[in-house]
C-alpha positions as CSV (number, residue, x, y, z in Angstrom):
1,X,11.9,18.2,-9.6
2,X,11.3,22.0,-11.6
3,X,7.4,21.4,-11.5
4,X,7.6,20.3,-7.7
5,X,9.4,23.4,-7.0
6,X,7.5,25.4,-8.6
7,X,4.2,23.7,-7.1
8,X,5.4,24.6,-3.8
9,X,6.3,27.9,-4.1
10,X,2.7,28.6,-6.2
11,X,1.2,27.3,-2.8
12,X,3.2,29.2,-0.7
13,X,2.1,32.4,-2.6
14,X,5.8,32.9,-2.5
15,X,8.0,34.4,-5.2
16,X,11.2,33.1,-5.9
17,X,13.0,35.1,-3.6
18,X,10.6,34.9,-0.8
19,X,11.6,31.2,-1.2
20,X,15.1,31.4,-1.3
21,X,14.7,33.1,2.0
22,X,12.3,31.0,3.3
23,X,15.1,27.6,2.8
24,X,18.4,29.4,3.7
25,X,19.4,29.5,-0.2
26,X,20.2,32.3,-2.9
27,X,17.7,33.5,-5.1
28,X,19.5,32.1,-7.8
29,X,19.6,28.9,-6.2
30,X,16.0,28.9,-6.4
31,X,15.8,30.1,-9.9
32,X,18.1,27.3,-11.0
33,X,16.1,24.6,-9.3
34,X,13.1,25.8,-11.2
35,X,14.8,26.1,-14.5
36,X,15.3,22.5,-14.1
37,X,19.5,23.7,-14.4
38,X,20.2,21.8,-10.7
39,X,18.7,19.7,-8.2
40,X,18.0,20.7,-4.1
41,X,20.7,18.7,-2.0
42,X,18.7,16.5,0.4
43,X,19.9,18.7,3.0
44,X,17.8,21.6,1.3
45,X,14.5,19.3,0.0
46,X,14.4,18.6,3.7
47,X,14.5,22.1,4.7
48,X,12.1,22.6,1.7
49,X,9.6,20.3,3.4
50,X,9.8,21.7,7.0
51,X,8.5,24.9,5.1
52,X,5.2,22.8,3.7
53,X,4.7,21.3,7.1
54,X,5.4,24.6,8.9
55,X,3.1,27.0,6.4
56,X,0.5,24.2,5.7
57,X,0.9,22.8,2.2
58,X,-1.1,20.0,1.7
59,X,1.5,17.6,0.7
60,X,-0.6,14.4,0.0
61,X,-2.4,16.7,-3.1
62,X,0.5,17.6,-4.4
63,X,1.5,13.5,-5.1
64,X,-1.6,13.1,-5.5
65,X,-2.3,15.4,-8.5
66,X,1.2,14.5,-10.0
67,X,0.1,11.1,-10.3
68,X,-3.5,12.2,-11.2
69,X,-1.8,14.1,-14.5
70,X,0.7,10.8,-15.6
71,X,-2.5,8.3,-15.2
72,X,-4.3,11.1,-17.6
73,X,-1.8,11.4,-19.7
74,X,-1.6,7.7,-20.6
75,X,-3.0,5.5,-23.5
76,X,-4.9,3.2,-22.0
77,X,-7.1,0.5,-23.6
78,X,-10.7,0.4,-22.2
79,X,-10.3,-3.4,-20.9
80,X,-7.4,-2.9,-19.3
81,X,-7.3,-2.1,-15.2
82,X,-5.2,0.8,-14.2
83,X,-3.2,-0.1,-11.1
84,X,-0.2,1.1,-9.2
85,X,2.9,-1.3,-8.1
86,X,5.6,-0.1,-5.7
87,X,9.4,-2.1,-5.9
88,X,12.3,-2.0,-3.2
89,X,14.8,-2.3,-5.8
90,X,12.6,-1.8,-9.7
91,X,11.7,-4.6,-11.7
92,X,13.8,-6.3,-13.7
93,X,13.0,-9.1,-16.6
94,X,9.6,-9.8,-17.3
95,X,6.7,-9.5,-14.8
96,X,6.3,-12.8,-12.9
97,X,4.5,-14.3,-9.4
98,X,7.6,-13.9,-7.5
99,X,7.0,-12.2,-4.3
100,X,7.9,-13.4,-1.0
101,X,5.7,-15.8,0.3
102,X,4.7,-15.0,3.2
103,X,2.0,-12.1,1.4
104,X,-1.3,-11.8,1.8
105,X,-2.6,-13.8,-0.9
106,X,0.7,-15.9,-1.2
107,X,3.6,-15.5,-4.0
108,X,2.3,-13.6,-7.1
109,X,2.9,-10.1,-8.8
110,X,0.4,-7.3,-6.5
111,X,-0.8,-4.4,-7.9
112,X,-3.1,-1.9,-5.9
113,X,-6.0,0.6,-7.0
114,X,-4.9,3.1,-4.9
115,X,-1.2,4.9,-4.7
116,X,-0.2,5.4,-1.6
117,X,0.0,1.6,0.1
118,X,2.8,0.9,-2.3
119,X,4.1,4.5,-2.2
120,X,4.4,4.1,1.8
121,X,5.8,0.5,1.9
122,X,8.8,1.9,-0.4
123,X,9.2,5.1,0.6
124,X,12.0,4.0,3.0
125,X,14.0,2.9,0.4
126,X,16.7,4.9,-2.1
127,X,16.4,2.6,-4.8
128,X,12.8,2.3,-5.3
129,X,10.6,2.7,-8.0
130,X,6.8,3.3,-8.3
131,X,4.9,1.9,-11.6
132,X,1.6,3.0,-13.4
133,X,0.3,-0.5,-14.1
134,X,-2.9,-1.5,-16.6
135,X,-4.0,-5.2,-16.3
136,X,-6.1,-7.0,-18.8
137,X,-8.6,-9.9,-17.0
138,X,-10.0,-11.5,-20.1
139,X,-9.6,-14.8,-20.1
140,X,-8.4,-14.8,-16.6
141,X,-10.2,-16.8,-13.5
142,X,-9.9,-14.5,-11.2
143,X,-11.1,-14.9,-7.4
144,X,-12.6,-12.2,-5.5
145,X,-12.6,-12.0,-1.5
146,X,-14.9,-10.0,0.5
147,X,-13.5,-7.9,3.5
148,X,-14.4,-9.9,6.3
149,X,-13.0,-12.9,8.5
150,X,-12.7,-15.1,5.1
151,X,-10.3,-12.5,4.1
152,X,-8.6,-11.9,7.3
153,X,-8.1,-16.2,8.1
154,X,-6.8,-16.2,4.6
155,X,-4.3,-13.8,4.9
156,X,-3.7,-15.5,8.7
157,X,-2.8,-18.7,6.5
158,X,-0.5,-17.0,3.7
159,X,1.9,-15.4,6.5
160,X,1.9,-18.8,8.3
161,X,0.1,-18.1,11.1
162,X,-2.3,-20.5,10.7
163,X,0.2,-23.6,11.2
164,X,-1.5,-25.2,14.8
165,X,-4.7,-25.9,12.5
166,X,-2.5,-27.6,10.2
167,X,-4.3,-30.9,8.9
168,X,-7.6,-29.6,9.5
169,X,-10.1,-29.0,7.4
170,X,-10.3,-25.4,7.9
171,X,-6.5,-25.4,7.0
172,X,-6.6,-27.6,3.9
173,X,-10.2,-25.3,2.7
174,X,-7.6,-22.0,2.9
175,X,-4.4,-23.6,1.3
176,X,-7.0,-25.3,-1.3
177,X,-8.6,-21.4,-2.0
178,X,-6.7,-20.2,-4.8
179,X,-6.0,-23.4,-6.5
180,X,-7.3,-23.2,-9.9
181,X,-7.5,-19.4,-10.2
182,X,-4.6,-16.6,-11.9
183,X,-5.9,-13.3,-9.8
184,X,-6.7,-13.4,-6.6
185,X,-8.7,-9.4,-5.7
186,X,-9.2,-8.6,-1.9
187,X,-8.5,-5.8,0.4
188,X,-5.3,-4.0,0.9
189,X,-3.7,-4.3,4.5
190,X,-3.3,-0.7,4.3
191,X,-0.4,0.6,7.0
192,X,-3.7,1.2,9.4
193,X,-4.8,-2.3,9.1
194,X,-1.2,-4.2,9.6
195,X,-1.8,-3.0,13.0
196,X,-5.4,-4.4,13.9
197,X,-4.2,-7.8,12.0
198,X,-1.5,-8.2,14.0
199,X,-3.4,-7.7,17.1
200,X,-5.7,-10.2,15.7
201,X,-3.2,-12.3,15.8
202,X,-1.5,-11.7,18.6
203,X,-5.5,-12.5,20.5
204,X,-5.5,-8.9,21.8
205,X,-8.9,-8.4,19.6
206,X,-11.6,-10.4,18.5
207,X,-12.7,-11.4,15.1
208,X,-15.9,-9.1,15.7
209,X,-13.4,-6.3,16.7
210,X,-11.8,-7.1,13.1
211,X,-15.0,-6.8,11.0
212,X,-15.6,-3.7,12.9
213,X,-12.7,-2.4,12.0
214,X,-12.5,-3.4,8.5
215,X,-16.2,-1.7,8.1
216,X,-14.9,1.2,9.4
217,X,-11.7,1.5,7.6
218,X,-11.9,2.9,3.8
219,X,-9.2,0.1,2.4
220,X,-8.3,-0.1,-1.1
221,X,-8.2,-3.2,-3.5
222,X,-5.4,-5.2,-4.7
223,X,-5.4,-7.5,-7.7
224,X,-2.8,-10.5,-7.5
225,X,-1.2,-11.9,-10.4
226,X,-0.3,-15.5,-9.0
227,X,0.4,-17.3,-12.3
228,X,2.8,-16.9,-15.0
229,X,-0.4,-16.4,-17.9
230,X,-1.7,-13.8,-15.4
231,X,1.4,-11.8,-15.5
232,X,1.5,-11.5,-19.3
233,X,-1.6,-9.4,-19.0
234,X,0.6,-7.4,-17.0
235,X,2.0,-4.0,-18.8
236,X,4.1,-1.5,-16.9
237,X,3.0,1.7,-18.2
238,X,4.7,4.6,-16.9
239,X,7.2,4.9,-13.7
240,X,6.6,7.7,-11.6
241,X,9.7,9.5,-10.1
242,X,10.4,10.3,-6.4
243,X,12.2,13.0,-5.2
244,X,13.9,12.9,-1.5
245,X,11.5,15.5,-0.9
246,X,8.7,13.4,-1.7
247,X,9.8,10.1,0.1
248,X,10.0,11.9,3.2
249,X,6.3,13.1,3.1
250,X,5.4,9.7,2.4
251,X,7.3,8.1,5.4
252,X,5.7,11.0,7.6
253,X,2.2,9.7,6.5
254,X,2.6,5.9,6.8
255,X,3.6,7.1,10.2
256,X,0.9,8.9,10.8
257,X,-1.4,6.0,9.4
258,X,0.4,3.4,11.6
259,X,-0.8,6.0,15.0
260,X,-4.0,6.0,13.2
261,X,-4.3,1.9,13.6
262,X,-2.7,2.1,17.0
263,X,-5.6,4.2,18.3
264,X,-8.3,2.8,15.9
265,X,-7.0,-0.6,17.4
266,X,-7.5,0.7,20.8
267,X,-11.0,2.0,20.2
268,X,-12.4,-1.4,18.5
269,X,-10.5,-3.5,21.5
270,X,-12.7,-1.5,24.2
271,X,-15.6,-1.3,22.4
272,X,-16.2,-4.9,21.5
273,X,-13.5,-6.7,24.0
274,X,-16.2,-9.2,25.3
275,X,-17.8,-10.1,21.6
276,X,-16.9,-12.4,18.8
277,X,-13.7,-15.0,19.3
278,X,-10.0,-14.4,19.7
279,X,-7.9,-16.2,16.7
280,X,-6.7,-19.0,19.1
281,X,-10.0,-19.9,20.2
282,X,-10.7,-20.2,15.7
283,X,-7.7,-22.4,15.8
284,X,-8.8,-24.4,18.4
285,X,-12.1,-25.0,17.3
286,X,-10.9,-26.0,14.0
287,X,-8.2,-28.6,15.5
288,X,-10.8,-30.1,18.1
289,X,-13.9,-30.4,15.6
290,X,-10.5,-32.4,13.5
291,X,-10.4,-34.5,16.9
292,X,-13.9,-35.0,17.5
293,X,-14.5,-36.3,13.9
Protein backbone atom coordinates (compact mmCIF):
# COMPACT_ATOMS: atom_id res chain seq x y z
CA UNK A 1 0.00 0.00 0.00
CA UNK A 2 3.46 2.46 0.78
CA UNK A 3 4.45 2.24 -2.99
CA UNK A 4 0.68 2.99 -4.11
CA UNK A 5 0.83 5.92 -1.95
CA UNK A 6 3.62 7.08 -2.87
CA UNK A 7 2.78 6.48 -6.72
CA UNK A 8 -0.09 8.76 -6.37
CA UNK A 9 1.37 11.49 -4.73
CA UNK A 10 4.55 11.37 -7.38
CA UNK A 11 1.67 11.85 -10.05
CA UNK A 12 0.07 14.42 -8.29
CA UNK A 13 3.39 16.41 -8.14
CA UNK A 14 2.23 16.66 -4.59
CA UNK A 15 4.42 16.59 -1.52
CA UNK A 16 3.41 14.95 1.37
CA UNK A 17 1.74 17.63 2.87
CA UNK A 18 0.06 19.01 -0.11
CA UNK A 19 -1.53 15.46 0.18
CA UNK A 20 -2.47 15.41 3.56
CA UNK A 21 -4.36 18.46 2.63
CA UNK A 22 -5.56 17.30 -0.48
CA UNK A 23 -7.52 13.89 1.60
CA UNK A 24 -8.62 15.72 4.87
CA UNK A 25 -5.61 14.00 6.86
CA UNK A 26 -2.39 15.15 8.96
CA UNK A 27 0.81 15.31 7.43
CA UNK A 28 1.89 12.70 9.57
CA UNK A 29 -0.88 10.56 8.61
CA UNK A 30 0.51 10.73 5.22
CA UNK A 31 4.00 10.19 6.17
CA UNK A 32 2.93 7.02 8.07
CA UNK A 33 0.98 5.55 5.22
CA UNK A 34 4.15 5.94 3.09
CA UNK A 35 6.51 4.58 5.67
CA UNK A 36 4.46 1.56 5.29
CA UNK A 37 3.88 2.23 9.57
CA UNK A 38 -0.36 2.18 8.90
CA UNK A 39 -2.86 1.65 6.42
CA UNK A 40 -5.59 4.43 4.81
CA UNK A 41 -9.13 3.52 6.35
CA UNK A 42 -11.48 2.82 3.42
CA UNK A 43 -13.09 5.90 4.29
CA UNK A 44 -9.73 7.83 3.41
CA UNK A 45 -8.53 5.34 0.10
CA UNK A 46 -11.91 6.51 -1.14
CA UNK A 47 -11.31 9.99 -0.53
CA UNK A 48 -7.72 9.13 -1.92
CA UNK A 49 -9.32 8.14 -5.20
CA UNK A 50 -11.88 11.01 -5.64
CA UNK A 51 -8.44 13.06 -5.71
CA UNK A 52 -7.06 10.71 -8.85
CA UNK A 53 -10.35 11.02 -10.59
CA UNK A 54 -10.72 14.71 -9.74
CA UNK A 55 -6.84 15.73 -10.71
CA UNK A 56 -6.63 13.18 -13.53
CA UNK A 57 -4.38 10.27 -12.52
CA UNK A 58 -4.44 7.67 -14.82
CA UNK A 59 -5.49 4.93 -12.60
CA UNK A 60 -5.59 1.92 -15.12
CA UNK A 61 -1.47 2.57 -15.45
CA UNK A 62 -0.93 2.55 -12.21
CA UNK A 63 -2.35 -1.38 -11.88
CA UNK A 64 -1.20 -1.81 -14.81
CA UNK A 65 2.55 -1.05 -14.20
CA UNK A 66 2.31 -2.82 -10.70
CA UNK A 67 1.38 -5.89 -12.34
CA UNK A 68 3.88 -5.14 -15.29
CA UNK A 69 6.85 -5.10 -12.44
CA UNK A 70 5.57 -8.62 -10.37
CA UNK A 71 5.26 -10.51 -14.03
CA UNK A 72 8.99 -9.06 -14.52
CA UNK A 73 10.14 -9.88 -11.51
CA UNK A 74 9.26 -13.60 -11.81
CA UNK A 75 11.21 -16.80 -12.81
CA UNK A 76 9.53 -18.02 -15.50
CA UNK A 77 10.51 -21.02 -17.74
CA UNK A 78 10.47 -20.23 -21.50
CA UNK A 79 7.68 -23.04 -22.27
CA UNK A 80 5.54 -21.94 -19.85
CA UNK A 81 2.39 -19.32 -20.68
CA UNK A 82 2.09 -16.41 -18.41
CA UNK A 83 -1.53 -15.97 -17.53
CA UNK A 84 -3.65 -14.14 -14.90
CA UNK A 85 -6.59 -15.94 -12.75
CA UNK A 86 -9.03 -13.90 -10.64
CA UNK A 87 -10.96 -15.98 -7.40
CA UNK A 88 -14.18 -14.79 -5.44
CA UNK A 89 -12.91 -16.40 -2.40
CA UNK A 90 -8.69 -17.65 -3.35
CA UNK A 91 -7.88 -21.08 -4.19
CA UNK A 92 -7.66 -23.64 -2.09
CA UNK A 93 -6.09 -27.40 -2.61
CA UNK A 94 -4.65 -28.13 -5.75
CA UNK A 95 -5.75 -26.52 -9.14
CA UNK A 96 -8.56 -28.56 -10.66
CA UNK A 97 -11.60 -28.07 -13.57
CA UNK A 98 -14.04 -27.01 -11.11
CA UNK A 99 -15.84 -23.96 -12.18
CA UNK A 100 -19.45 -23.59 -12.46
CA UNK A 101 -20.80 -24.94 -15.40
CA UNK A 102 -22.56 -22.87 -16.92
CA UNK A 103 -18.92 -21.01 -18.38
CA UNK A 104 -18.07 -20.32 -21.51
CA UNK A 105 -16.23 -23.28 -22.46
CA UNK A 106 -17.95 -25.43 -19.70
CA UNK A 107 -16.39 -26.58 -16.10
CA UNK A 108 -12.48 -26.25 -16.18
CA UNK A 109 -9.79 -24.00 -14.40
CA UNK A 110 -9.70 -20.29 -16.80
CA UNK A 111 -6.92 -18.36 -16.99
CA UNK A 112 -6.77 -15.14 -19.16
CA UNK A 113 -3.83 -13.26 -21.12
CA UNK A 114 -4.88 -10.08 -20.15
CA UNK A 115 -5.52 -8.67 -16.36
CA UNK A 116 -8.22 -6.86 -16.09
CA UNK A 117 -11.29 -9.35 -17.12
CA UNK A 118 -10.56 -11.29 -14.03
CA UNK A 119 -9.54 -8.07 -12.06
CA UNK A 120 -13.19 -6.64 -12.96
CA UNK A 121 -15.25 -9.81 -12.35
CA UNK A 122 -13.68 -9.83 -8.66
CA UNK A 123 -13.31 -6.57 -7.93
CA UNK A 124 -16.71 -6.66 -6.10
CA UNK A 125 -15.67 -8.93 -3.80
CA UNK A 126 -13.54 -8.46 -0.18
CA UNK A 127 -12.20 -11.78 -0.23
CA UNK A 128 -10.68 -12.03 -3.48
CA UNK A 129 -7.55 -12.75 -4.79
CA UNK A 130 -5.78 -12.24 -8.12
CA UNK A 131 -3.01 -14.88 -9.36
CA UNK A 132 0.07 -14.59 -11.70
CA UNK A 133 -0.37 -17.86 -13.54
CA UNK A 134 2.36 -19.77 -16.09
CA UNK A 135 0.91 -22.80 -17.87
CA UNK A 136 2.96 -25.45 -19.54
CA UNK A 137 1.02 -26.98 -23.02
CA UNK A 138 3.45 -29.76 -23.84
CA UNK A 139 1.85 -32.76 -24.09
CA UNK A 140 -1.47 -31.21 -23.97
CA UNK A 141 -4.31 -31.36 -26.87
CA UNK A 142 -5.39 -28.28 -26.74
CA UNK A 143 -8.32 -26.85 -28.99
CA UNK A 144 -8.26 -23.45 -30.36
CA UNK A 145 -11.56 -21.35 -31.37
CA UNK A 146 -11.71 -18.59 -33.63
CA UNK A 147 -13.75 -15.37 -32.65
CA UNK A 148 -16.63 -15.81 -34.71
CA UNK A 149 -20.21 -17.50 -34.60
CA UNK A 150 -18.48 -21.03 -33.85
CA UNK A 151 -17.28 -19.33 -30.75
CA UNK A 152 -20.30 -17.41 -29.90
CA UNK A 153 -22.94 -20.83 -30.56
CA UNK A 154 -20.43 -22.60 -28.41
CA UNK A 155 -20.52 -20.50 -25.61
CA UNK A 156 -24.58 -20.22 -26.44
CA UNK A 157 -24.47 -24.15 -25.63
CA UNK A 158 -22.18 -24.08 -22.35
CA UNK A 159 -24.54 -21.46 -20.49
CA UNK A 160 -27.51 -23.66 -21.74
CA UNK A 161 -28.96 -21.61 -24.00
CA UNK A 162 -28.89 -23.78 -26.67
CA UNK A 163 -31.51 -26.43 -25.10
CA UNK A 164 -34.62 -25.99 -27.97
CA UNK A 165 -31.94 -27.58 -30.54
CA UNK A 166 -31.46 -30.26 -28.16
CA UNK A 167 -31.15 -33.63 -30.13
CA UNK A 168 -29.98 -32.00 -33.19
CA UNK A 169 -27.12 -32.39 -34.87
CA UNK A 170 -25.94 -28.90 -34.43
CA UNK A 171 -26.49 -29.60 -30.65
CA UNK A 172 -24.79 -32.95 -30.29
CA UNK A 173 -21.56 -31.30 -32.87
CA UNK A 174 -21.24 -28.46 -29.91
CA UNK A 175 -21.61 -30.78 -26.71
CA UNK A 176 -19.20 -33.33 -28.84
CA UNK A 177 -16.50 -30.09 -29.40
CA UNK A 178 -14.29 -30.50 -26.55
CA UNK A 179 -14.44 -34.18 -26.07
CA UNK A 180 -11.03 -35.56 -26.40
CA UNK A 181 -9.11 -32.25 -25.69
CA UNK A 182 -7.42 -30.74 -21.96
CA UNK A 183 -7.36 -26.81 -23.10
CA UNK A 184 -9.88 -25.38 -24.78
CA UNK A 185 -8.24 -21.34 -26.07
CA UNK A 186 -10.94 -18.81 -27.34
CA UNK A 187 -11.90 -15.26 -26.72
CA UNK A 188 -12.61 -13.64 -23.51
CA UNK A 189 -16.36 -12.29 -23.03
CA UNK A 190 -14.75 -9.29 -21.84
CA UNK A 191 -17.43 -7.01 -19.60
CA UNK A 192 -18.08 -5.13 -23.23
CA UNK A 193 -18.99 -8.31 -24.83
CA UNK A 194 -21.39 -9.93 -21.98
CA UNK A 195 -23.53 -7.27 -23.18
CA UNK A 196 -23.68 -7.93 -27.17
CA UNK A 197 -23.95 -11.91 -26.16
CA UNK A 198 -26.73 -11.37 -24.23
CA UNK A 199 -28.50 -9.40 -26.80
CA UNK A 200 -27.56 -12.15 -29.10
CA UNK A 201 -29.37 -14.12 -27.20
CA UNK A 202 -32.05 -12.39 -26.25
CA UNK A 203 -32.68 -11.89 -30.70
CA UNK A 204 -32.23 -8.15 -30.23
CA UNK A 205 -29.07 -8.54 -32.83
CA UNK A 206 -28.12 -10.65 -35.41
CA UNK A 207 -25.29 -13.12 -35.80
CA UNK A 208 -23.75 -10.59 -38.48
CA UNK A 209 -24.27 -7.80 -35.86
CA UNK A 210 -22.09 -10.27 -33.48
CA UNK A 211 -19.14 -10.83 -35.90
CA UNK A 212 -19.22 -7.12 -36.33
CA UNK A 213 -18.81 -6.57 -33.10
CA UNK A 214 -16.42 -9.17 -32.17
CA UNK A 215 -14.06 -7.61 -35.20
CA UNK A 216 -14.37 -4.48 -33.75
CA UNK A 217 -13.80 -5.32 -30.21
CA UNK A 218 -9.96 -5.78 -29.09
CA UNK A 219 -10.86 -9.10 -26.73
CA UNK A 220 -8.25 -10.93 -24.99
CA UNK A 221 -7.61 -14.84 -24.91
CA UNK A 222 -8.35 -17.32 -22.29
CA UNK A 223 -6.82 -20.77 -22.03
CA UNK A 224 -9.16 -23.39 -20.17
CA UNK A 225 -7.87 -26.16 -18.22
CA UNK A 226 -10.90 -28.72 -18.44
CA UNK A 227 -9.08 -31.87 -17.36
CA UNK A 228 -7.36 -32.89 -14.24
CA UNK A 229 -3.70 -33.69 -16.41
CA UNK A 230 -4.31 -30.10 -17.71
CA UNK A 231 -4.36 -28.59 -14.34
CA UNK A 232 -1.03 -30.09 -13.15
CA UNK A 233 0.62 -27.88 -15.78
CA UNK A 234 -0.95 -25.35 -13.87
CA UNK A 235 1.48 -23.30 -11.34
CA UNK A 236 0.35 -20.28 -9.31
CA UNK A 237 3.15 -18.02 -9.42
CA UNK A 238 2.64 -14.98 -7.54
CA UNK A 239 -0.64 -13.32 -5.97
CA UNK A 240 -1.05 -9.82 -6.60
CA UNK A 241 -2.56 -7.72 -3.61
CA UNK A 242 -5.58 -5.39 -3.89
CA UNK A 243 -6.07 -2.51 -1.90
CA UNK A 244 -9.80 -0.99 -1.33
CA UNK A 245 -8.41 1.75 -3.24
CA UNK A 246 -7.62 -0.33 -6.08
CA UNK A 247 -10.97 -2.40 -6.24
CA UNK A 248 -12.89 0.58 -6.44
CA UNK A 249 -11.03 1.76 -9.64
CA UNK A 250 -11.60 -1.50 -11.06
CA UNK A 251 -15.42 -1.57 -10.41
CA UNK A 252 -15.54 2.03 -11.84
CA UNK A 253 -13.95 0.64 -15.09
CA UNK A 254 -15.98 -2.62 -15.60
CA UNK A 255 -18.72 0.01 -15.30
CA UNK A 256 -17.49 2.03 -17.68
CA UNK A 257 -16.82 -1.04 -20.01
CA UNK A 258 -20.34 -2.42 -19.43
CA UNK A 259 -21.72 1.47 -20.94
CA UNK A 260 -19.19 0.84 -23.53
CA UNK A 261 -21.15 -2.57 -24.79
CA UNK A 262 -24.45 -0.89 -24.14
CA UNK A 263 -23.67 1.70 -26.78
CA UNK A 264 -21.33 -0.43 -28.91
CA UNK A 265 -24.47 -2.81 -28.80
CA UNK A 266 -26.66 0.02 -29.95
CA UNK A 267 -24.44 1.05 -32.83
CA UNK A 268 -24.01 -2.67 -34.32
CA UNK A 269 -28.02 -3.23 -33.76
CA UNK A 270 -28.76 -0.10 -36.15
CA UNK A 271 -26.14 -0.58 -38.35
CA UNK A 272 -26.71 -4.12 -39.45
CA UNK A 273 -30.53 -4.73 -37.96
CA UNK A 274 -31.77 -6.23 -41.36
CA UNK A 275 -28.50 -8.61 -42.02
CA UNK A 276 -27.39 -12.03 -40.93
CA UNK A 277 -30.04 -14.21 -38.54
CA UNK A 278 -31.30 -13.76 -35.09
CA UNK A 279 -30.27 -16.82 -32.64
CA UNK A 280 -33.90 -18.29 -32.76
CA UNK A 281 -34.12 -18.35 -36.32
CA UNK A 282 -30.22 -20.64 -35.86
CA UNK A 283 -32.26 -22.77 -33.47
CA UNK A 284 -34.85 -23.28 -35.65
CA UNK A 285 -33.14 -24.07 -38.52
CA UNK A 286 -31.12 -26.57 -36.71
CA UNK A 287 -34.44 -28.36 -35.17
CA UNK A 288 -36.36 -28.33 -38.61
CA UNK A 289 -33.40 -29.50 -40.85
CA UNK A 290 -33.59 -32.48 -37.50
CA UNK A 291 -37.41 -32.71 -38.82
CA UNK A 292 -36.92 -32.76 -42.39
CA UNK A 293 -34.31 -35.52 -42.23
Amino acid sequence: MESLIFEIRSRLNASQDDLAKMVGVSFATVNRWENGHSIPNKAAQLRLYDVCKTQGVDFEDIIWKKIGKTVSGLNVASERLILYHGSKSGIRGPIAPISRERCDFGRGFYMGTEPYQPLTLISDFEDSKFYVISLDLTDLRVRKVSPDIEWALLVAFNRGKMDEARGTAMYDRYMQMAKGYDVIVGSIANDRMFYVLDNFFLGNITDKALVMSLSALQLGQQYVAITGKACKHVIIETEIELSYLERIFLRDLSESNRVNGVNLANDICRNYRREGKFFDEILKEAAGGENRG
